[in-house]
N, C-alpha and C positions, 0 to 999 in steps of 0.2 A: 540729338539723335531722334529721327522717327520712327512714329509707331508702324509696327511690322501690320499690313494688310490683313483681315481676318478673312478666311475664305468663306462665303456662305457655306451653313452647313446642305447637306443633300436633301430637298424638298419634296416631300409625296404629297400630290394634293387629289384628293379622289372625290369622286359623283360619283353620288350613289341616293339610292332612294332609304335607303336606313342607315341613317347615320351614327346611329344608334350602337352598329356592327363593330365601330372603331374607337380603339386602337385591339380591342380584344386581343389576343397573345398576344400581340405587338406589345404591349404595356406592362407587360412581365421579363422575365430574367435580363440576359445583356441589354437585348433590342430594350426593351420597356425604361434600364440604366442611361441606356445610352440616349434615349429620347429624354428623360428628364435632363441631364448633361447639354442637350442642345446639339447634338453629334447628326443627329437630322433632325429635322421639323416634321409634321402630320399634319394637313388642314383637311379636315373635312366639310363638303359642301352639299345641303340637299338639292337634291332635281328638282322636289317640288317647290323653294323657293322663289322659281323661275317662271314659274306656272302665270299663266296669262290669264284664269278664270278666278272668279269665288272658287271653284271648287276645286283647285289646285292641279288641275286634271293634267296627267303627262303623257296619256298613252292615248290609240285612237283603233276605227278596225281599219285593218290590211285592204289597200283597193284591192282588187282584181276576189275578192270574199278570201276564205279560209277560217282557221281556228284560231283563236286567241286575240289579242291585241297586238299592237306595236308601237313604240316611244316616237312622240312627235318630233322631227324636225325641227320646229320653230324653236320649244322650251328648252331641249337637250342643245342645240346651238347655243342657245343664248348661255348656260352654263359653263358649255365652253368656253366662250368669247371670256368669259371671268375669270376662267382657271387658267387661261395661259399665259394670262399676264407674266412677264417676271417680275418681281420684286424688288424694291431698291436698292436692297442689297445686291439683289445678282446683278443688276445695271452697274454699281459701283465694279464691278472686276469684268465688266464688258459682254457678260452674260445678256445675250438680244432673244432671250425666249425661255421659259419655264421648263424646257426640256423637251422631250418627246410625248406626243398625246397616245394613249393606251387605250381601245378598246378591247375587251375581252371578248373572243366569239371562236365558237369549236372549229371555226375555217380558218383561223389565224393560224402563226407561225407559230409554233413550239417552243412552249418556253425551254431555255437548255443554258448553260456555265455561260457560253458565248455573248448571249444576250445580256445576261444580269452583269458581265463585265461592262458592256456596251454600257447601259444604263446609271452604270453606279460614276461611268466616267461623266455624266451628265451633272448639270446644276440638280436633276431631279428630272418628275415624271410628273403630266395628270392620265390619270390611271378613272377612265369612263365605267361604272360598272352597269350593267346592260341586264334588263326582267324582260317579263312577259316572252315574247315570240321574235322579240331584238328589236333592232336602231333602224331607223329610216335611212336607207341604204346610200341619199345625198347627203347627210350628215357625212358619213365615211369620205366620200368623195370631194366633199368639199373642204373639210380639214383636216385629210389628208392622215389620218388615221393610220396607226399602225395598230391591225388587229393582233390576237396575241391568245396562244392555246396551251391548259394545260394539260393536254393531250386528247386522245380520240375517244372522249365520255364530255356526258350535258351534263352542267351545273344548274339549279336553278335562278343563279344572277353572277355576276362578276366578283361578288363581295369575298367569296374562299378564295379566288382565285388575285385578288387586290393584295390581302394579307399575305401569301405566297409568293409572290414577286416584291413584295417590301421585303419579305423576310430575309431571299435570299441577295437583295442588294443589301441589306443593314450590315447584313454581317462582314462585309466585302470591304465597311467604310471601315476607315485607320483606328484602331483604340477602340473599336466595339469589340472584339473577341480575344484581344491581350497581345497572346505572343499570335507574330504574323506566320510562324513556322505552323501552327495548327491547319492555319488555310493552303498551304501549298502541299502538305499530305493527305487535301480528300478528293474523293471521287471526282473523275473528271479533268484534277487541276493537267494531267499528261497525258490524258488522254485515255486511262485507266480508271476501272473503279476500284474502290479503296483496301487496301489488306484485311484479315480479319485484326483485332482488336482481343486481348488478354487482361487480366489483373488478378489479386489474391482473388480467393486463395489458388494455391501453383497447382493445387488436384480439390479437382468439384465435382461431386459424385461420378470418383473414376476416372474424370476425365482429366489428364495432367496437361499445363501450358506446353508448347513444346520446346526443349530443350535448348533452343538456338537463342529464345529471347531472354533464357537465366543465363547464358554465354559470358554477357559484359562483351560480346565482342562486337562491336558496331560494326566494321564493313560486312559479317558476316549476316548480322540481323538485317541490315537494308537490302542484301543480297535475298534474303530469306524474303523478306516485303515486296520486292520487287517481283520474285517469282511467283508470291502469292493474287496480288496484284493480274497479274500477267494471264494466271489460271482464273482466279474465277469474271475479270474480264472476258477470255476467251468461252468459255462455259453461261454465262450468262447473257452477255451483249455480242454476240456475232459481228453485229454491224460497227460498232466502235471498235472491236478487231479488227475489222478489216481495215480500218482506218488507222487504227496505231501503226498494223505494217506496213503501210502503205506512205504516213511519214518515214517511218524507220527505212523505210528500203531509199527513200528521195534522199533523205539525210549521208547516206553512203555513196549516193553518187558524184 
């Protein structure tokens, strides 16, 4: 009998200029279990190791003048070229690349369920994290970069936004969060955001559970879930409304 194939676990490999930053939460509760288990791998890589000077220099000024600095080309490539190797591992299961390259920049795409799905189906990710006044804009172009936003506010470097897109791919992987039922009733998974959530005690100052989820009666509580579901959806996200009915109505035809 042969041994059954192992799949490589899901690789995050990140640049960053503080390395220092990781695994921070990541290295705690499930996520942090789950990394010690081997369930995904963390490598992290300094920028400045890359550095072409004594003085490990990464950034330069902006032609055309302006404020601030900007990360050189030359160093941040050459980082690249390292992180995207895949691994002997991924080679063994015919994996031809490290996954997708990640820069983080407030003109990128939105992070959103869609993507972290996309991603978590990957061997992994190197996830670029980006200081000063950003990346020399033929780096992007040249390896082909997929920028990546989370949402319409500046961070000061990519390093919150790295931990944030691990986070919501770790959990996504098989045996990091337990039962798989937990993840198909949150926010998003339908297209909805999530019901509200009860526990003891059944009255908290005044305030009683409502009567349907002491029922015992399941079709009626999911019914309850769904309608709740449905409202503060509608009340809160307009736009993913409009979008739920917009399947629900294709779905009928």
């Amino acid at each position: 009998m042969t041994d059954a194939v192992r799949v490589p676990a899901w690789r995050a490999r990140v640049l960053t200029l503080f390395p220092e930053m990781f695994p921070g939460p990541l290295g705690h509760s499930l996520a942090g279990r789950a990394l010690e288990r081997g369930d995904w791998r963390l490598e992290v890589m300094d920028i400045r190791s890359f550095a072409l000077d004594k003085h490990r220099s990464v950034d330069d000024t902006p032609f055309g003048g302006g404020p601030g600095m900007v990360m050189r080309p030359d160093v941040v490539d050459a980082a690249l070229a390292a992180a995207m190797q895949p691994d002997a591992d991924m080679a063994s299961v015919g994996a031809v690349s490290a996954g997708p390259a990640i820069y983080f920049s407030p003109r990128g795409r939105v992070l959103d369920q869609a993507l972290v799905k996309e991603l978590v189906r990957e061997p992994g990710c190197v996830m670029l994290c980006g200081r000063y006044e950003g990346l020399d804009e033929r780096v992007i172009e040249a390896r082909g970069l997929m920028e990546v936003s989370l949402g319409d506010f500046v961070l000061s470097g990519g390093e919150v936004a790295a931990l944030a897109l691990m986070d919501a791919v770790v959990r996504l992987i098989p045996g990091v969060m337990g039962a798989a039922e937990t993840l198909d009733e949150e926010s998003f998974e339908r297209g909805l955001l999530e019901y509200p959530h009860y526990t003891r005690p059944a009255v908290w100052r005044g305030r009683p559970v409502p009567e349907v989820l002491l029922s015992g009666h399941h079709e009626k509580i999911n019914a309850w879930r769904r309608r709740q579901a449905e409202d503060v959806t509608r009340l809160r996200r307009p736009d993913l409304w409009a979008a739920y009915e917009k399947r629900a109505e294709k779905d009928k035809a």
